[in-house]
FIDREN-613557 format. One line per 4 residues: number of its first residue (from 1); for each residue x, y, z of C-alpha. Coordinates in nm, 2 decimals. Example, Ala and Ser with C-alpha at 12.3 -4.5 7.8 and 13.67 -1.06 7.14 Angstrom:
BEGIN
1	1.23:-0.45:0.78 | 1.37:-0.11:0.71
% end
This chain:
BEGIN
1	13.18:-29.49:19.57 | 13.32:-29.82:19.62 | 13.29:-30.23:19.43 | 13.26:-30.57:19.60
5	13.02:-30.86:19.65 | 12.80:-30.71:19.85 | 12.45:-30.86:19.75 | 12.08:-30.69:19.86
9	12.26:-30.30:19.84 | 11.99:-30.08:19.72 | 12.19:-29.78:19.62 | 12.40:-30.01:19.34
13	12.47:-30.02:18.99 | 12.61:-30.30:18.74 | 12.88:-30.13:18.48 | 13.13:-30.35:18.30
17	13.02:-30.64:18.47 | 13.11:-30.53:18.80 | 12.89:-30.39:19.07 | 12.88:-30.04:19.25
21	12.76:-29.96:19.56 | 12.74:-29.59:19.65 | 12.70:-29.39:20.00 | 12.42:-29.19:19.89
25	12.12:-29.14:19.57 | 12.29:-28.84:19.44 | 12.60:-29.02:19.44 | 12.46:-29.32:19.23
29	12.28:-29.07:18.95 | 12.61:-28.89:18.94 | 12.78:-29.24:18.84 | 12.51:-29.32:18.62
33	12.41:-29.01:18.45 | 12.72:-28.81:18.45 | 12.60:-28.54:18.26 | 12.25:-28.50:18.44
37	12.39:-28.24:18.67 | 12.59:-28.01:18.38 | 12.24:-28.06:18.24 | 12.09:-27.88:18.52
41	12.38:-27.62:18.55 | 12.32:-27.53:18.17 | 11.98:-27.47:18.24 | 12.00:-27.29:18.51
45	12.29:-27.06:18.34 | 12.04:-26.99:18.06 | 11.78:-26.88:18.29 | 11.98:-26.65:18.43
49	12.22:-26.50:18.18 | 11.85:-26.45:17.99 | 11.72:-26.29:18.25 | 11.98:-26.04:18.28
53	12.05:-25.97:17.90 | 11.66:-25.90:17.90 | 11.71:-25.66:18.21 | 12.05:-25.50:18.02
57	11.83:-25.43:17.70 | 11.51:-25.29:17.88 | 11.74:-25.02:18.09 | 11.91:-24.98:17.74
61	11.56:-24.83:17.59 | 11.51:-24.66:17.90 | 11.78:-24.45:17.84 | 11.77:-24.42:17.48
65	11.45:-24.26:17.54 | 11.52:-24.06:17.80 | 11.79:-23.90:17.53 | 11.49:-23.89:17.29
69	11.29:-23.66:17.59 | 11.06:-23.95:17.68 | 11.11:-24.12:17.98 | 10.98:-24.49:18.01
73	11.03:-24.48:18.40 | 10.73:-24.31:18.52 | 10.49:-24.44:18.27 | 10.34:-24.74:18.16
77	10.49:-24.86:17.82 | 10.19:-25.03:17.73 | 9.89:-24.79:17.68 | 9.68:-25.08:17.73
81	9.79:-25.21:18.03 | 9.84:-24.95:18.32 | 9.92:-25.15:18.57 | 10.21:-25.29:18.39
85	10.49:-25.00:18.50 | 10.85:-24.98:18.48 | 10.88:-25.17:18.77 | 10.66:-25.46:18.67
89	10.84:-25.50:18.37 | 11.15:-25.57:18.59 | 10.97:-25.80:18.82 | 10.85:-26.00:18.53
93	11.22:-26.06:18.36 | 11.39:-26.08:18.74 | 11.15:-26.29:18.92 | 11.29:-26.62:18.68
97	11.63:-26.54:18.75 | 11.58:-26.55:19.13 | 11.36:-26.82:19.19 | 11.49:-27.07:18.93
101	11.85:-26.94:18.92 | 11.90:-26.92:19.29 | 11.72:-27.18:19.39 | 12.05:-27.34:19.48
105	12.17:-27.12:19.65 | 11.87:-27.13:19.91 | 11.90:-27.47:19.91 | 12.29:-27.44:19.99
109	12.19:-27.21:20.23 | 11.93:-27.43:20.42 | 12.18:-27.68:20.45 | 12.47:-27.48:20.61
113	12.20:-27.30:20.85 | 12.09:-27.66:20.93 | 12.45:-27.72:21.07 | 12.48:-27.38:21.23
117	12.72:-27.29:20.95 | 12.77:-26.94:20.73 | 12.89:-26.95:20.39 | 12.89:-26.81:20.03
121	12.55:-26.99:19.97 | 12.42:-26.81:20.30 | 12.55:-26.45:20.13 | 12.42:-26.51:19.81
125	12.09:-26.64:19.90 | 12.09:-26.29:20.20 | 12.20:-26.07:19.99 | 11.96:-26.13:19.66
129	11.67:-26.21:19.85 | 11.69:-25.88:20.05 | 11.72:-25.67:19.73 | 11.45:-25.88:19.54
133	11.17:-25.82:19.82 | 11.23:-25.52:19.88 | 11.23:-25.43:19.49 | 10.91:-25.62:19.53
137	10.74:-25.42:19.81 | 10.90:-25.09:19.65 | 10.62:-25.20:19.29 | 10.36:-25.34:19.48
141	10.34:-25.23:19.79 | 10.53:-24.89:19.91 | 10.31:-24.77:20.17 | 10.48:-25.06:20.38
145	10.73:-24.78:20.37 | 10.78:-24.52:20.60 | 10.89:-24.29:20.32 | 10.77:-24.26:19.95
149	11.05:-24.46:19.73 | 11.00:-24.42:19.34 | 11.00:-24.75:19.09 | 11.32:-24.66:18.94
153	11.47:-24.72:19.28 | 11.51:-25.10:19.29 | 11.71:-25.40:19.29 | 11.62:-25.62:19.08
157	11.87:-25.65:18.81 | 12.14:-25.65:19.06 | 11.99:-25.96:19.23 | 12.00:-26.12:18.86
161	12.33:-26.01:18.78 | 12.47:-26.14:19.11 | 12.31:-26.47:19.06 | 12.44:-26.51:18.70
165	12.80:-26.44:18.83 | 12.86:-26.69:19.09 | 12.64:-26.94:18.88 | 12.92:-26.91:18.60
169	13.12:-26.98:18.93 | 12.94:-27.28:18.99 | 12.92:-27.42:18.62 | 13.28:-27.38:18.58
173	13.37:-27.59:18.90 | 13.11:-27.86:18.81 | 13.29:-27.88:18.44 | 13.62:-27.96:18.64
177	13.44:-28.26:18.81 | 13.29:-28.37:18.53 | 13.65:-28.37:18.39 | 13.83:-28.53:18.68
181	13.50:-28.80:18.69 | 13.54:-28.90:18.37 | 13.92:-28.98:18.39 | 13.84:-29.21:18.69
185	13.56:-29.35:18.47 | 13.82:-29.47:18.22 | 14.08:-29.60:18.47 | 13.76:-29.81:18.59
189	13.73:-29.94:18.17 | 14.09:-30.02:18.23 | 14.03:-30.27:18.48 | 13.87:-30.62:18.31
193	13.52:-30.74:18.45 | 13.64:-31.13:18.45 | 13.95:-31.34:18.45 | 14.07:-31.68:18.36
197	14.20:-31.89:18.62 | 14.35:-32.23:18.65 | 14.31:-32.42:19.02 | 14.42:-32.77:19.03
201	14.46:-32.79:18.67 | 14.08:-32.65:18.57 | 14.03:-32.32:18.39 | 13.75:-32.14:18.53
205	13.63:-31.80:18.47 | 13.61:-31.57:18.81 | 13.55:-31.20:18.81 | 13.86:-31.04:18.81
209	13.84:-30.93:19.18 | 13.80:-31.30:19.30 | 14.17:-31.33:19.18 | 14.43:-31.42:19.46
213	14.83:-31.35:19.49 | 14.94:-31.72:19.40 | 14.69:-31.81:19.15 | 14.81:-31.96:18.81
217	14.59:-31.67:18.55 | 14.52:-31.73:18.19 | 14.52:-31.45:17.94 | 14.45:-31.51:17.58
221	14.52:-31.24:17.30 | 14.32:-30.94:17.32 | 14.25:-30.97:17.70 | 14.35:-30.73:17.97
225	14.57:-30.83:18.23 | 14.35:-30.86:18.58 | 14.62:-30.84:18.82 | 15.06:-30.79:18.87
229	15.20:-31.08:18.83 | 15.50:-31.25:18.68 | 15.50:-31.50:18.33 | 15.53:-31.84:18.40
233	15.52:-31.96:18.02 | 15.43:-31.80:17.69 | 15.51:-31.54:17.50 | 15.34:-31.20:17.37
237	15.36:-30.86:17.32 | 15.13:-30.64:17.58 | 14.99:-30.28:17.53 | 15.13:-30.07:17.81
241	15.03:-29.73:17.72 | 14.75:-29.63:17.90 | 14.94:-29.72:18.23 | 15.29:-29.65:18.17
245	15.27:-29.42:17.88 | 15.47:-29.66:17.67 | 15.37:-29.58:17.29 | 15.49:-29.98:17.19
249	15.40:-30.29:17.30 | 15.65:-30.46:17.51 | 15.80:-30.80:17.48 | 15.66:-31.03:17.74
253	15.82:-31.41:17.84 | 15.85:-31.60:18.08 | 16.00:-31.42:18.38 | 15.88:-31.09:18.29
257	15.66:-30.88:18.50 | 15.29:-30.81:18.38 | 15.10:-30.48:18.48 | 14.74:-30.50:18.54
261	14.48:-30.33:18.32 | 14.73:-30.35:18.01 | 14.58:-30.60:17.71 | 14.80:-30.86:17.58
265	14.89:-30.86:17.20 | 14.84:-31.19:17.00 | 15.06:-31.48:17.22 | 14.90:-31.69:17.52
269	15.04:-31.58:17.86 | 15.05:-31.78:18.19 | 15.12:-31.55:18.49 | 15.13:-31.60:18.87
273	14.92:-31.35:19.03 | 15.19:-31.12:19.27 | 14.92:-30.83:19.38 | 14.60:-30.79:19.32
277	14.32:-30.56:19.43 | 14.38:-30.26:19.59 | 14.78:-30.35:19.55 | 14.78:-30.27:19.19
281	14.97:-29.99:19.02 | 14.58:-29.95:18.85 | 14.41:-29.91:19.16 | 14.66:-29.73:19.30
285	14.63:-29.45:19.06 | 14.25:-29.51:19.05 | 14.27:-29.40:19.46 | 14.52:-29.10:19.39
289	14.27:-28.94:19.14 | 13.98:-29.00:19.42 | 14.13:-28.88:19.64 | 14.30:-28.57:19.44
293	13.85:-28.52:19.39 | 13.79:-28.54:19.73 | 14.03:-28.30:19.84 | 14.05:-27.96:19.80
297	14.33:-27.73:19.60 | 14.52:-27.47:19.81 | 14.32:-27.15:19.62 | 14.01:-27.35:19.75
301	14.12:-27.41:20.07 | 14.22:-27.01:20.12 | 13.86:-26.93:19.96 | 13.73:-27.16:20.23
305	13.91:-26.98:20.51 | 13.83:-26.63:20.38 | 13.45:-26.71:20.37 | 13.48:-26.85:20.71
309	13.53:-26.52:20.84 | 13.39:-26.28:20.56 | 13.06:-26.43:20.56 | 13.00:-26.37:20.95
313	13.18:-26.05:20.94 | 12.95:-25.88:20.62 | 12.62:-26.01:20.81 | 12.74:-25.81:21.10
317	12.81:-25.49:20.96 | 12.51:-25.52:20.77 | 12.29:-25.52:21.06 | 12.50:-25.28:21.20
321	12.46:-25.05:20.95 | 12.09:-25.10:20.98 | 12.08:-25.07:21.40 | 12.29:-24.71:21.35
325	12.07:-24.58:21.05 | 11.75:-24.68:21.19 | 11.85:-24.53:21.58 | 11.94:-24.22:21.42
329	11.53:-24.25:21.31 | 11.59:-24.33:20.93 | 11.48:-24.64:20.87 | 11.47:-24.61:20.50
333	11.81:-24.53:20.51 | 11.94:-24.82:20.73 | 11.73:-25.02:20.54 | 11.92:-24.95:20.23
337	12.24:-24.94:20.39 | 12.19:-25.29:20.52 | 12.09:-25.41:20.16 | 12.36:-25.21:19.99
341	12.64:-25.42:20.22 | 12.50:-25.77:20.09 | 12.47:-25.69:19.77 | 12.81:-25.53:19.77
345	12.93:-25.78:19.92 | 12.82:-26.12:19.73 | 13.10:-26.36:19.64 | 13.10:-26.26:19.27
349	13.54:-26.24:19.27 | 13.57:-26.55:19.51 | 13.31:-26.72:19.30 | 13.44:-26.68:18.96
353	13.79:-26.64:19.00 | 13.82:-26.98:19.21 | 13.68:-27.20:18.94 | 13.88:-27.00:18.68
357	14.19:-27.08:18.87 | 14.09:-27.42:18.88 | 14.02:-27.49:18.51 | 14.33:-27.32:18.38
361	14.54:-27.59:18.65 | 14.32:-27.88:18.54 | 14.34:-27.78:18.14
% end
């Protein structure tokens, strides 16, 4: 995201008077709508963490029955409906969970194939998708097996519970952007949208980034300060605090330096513009915090390192699993090897204890 003059941008947006121009559409709804993607998050959290409470409680009665001497796994538990078994009841509540609560994960994961990459996305999306269909083929269709498998041998509520877990992952790092967004949000409300300035003896109003070092700058009580400068005549108090921290107002004459984005008390100040822009102590913390966003903590960067080389390596012995089993002439067996080493595997520690990290650090 960056501001300017810029005129005919169509990926822009007007906030305190100032325009925005962004790199991207995502970028711009982010700005605008801050809480759209949280939104989206929540949803998806509910989805799943539903999905998966429903899955808890229906193995819950399975085995409370089973303890009763009646087994719900090899019946229908509606007399009325045959076809809906044990293992279409778990399709039903599972079948949400993986389409709408990993849906970003296969999107993740089409991206990073796009660029010839691996990564957690790529596990995830692998490692669900493999137990869900064949969960699937194991209800619906088992004489696509070579050998006989019964319904209560499936996968579907460790596909959910998988997806839950690094989607808590996911939520938590998307509340620490939301947090670090929002305090560059208010250093941008620090900075005023206009500013008085006097050329050749006429006061005219410019916005505030139109103000040059040199320039003679009027600010009247209650306005923010648009740039560093020094007083040439007046006197005031100015508000400090949400730049320096300063709990009272400070003293401000002639000869005293002004910080921009602080608001002057109840006097009439006169100030020569010193730096502006980018030069700022404002905008110089503005870029620190962006670029504190845009890069990535150490415990991130050692996540990103480990799933440079976990990710390839767990595909691997996957298939290798499956290669031995199957040579050996059990296919079932490789089959459920190779699904048991994704599904072991998925970035369930990596993906919640990263973010957790994260948010204690951030607070």
């Amino acid at each position: 995201m960056r501001h300017g003059r810029a005129h005919g941008h169509a990926l822009s947006a007007q906030r305190v008077g100032r325009t925005y121009y962004f790199c991207s559409q995502g970028c711009r709804q982010t700005f605008l709508e801050p809480e759209q993607q949280l939104r989206r998050m929540r949803r998806r959290i509910g989805i799943a963490l539903s999905g998966v409470l429903a899955l808890a409680l229906v193995w819950a009665g399975a085995f409370l029955t089973l303890a009763a001497g009646v087994s719900l796994l090899n019946m229908a538990p509606v007399a009325q409906l045959p076809w809906l078994t044990w293992g279409v009841w778990l399709f039903l509540l599972a079948t949400p969970v993986q389409v709408f609560g990993g849906w970003s994960f296969y999107v993740g994961a089409w991206s990073a194939l796009r660029q010839r990459a691996l990564n957690m996305d790529v596990l995830t999306a692998l490692g669900t998708s493999v137990a869900y269909v064949y969960s699937v083929v194991v209800v619906f269709a088992p004489q696509w097996l070579p050998v006989g498998v019964d319904e209560r041998n499936v996968y579907f509520e460790v596909s959910a519970v998988v997806i839950a877990f690094v989607l808590l992952g996911q939520f938590m790092e998307e509340i620490i952007k939301q947090r670090s967004t929002a305090a560059v949000r208010r250093l941008l409300d620090l900075q005023p949208a206009s500013a008085t300035v006097i050329r050749e003896g006429q006061e005219m109003t410019l916005p505030a980034d139109a103000v040059l070092a040199g320039d003679l700058v009027l600010v009247r009580p209650g306005e923010k300060v648009p740039a560093v400068g020094v007083v040439a005549s007046g006197e005031s108090s100015v508000d400090e605090a949400l730049i320096t921290g300063e709990s009272l107002p400070v003293s401000k004459q002639a000869g005293s330096e002004l910080t921009g984005g602080t608001i002057n008390g109840r006097g009439l100040l006169r100030f020569t513009a010193t730096r502006v822009g980018a030069d700022t102590a404002l905008a110089q913390i503005i870029r620190i915090v962006e670029e504190a966003q845009a890069s990535s903590a150490p415990v991130q960067q050692l996540a990103d390192r480990v799933t440079a080389w976990f990710v390839p390596a767990v595909v691997g012995v996957a298939f290798g699993a499956f290669a031995l089993w199957t040579l050996a002439g059990n296919f079932t067996a490789g089959l459920l090897a190779f699904i048991a080493v994704l599904v072991i595997s998925c970035p369930c520690a990596l993906g919640i204890a990263t973010p957790a990290a994260l948010m204690v650090g951030v607070g």
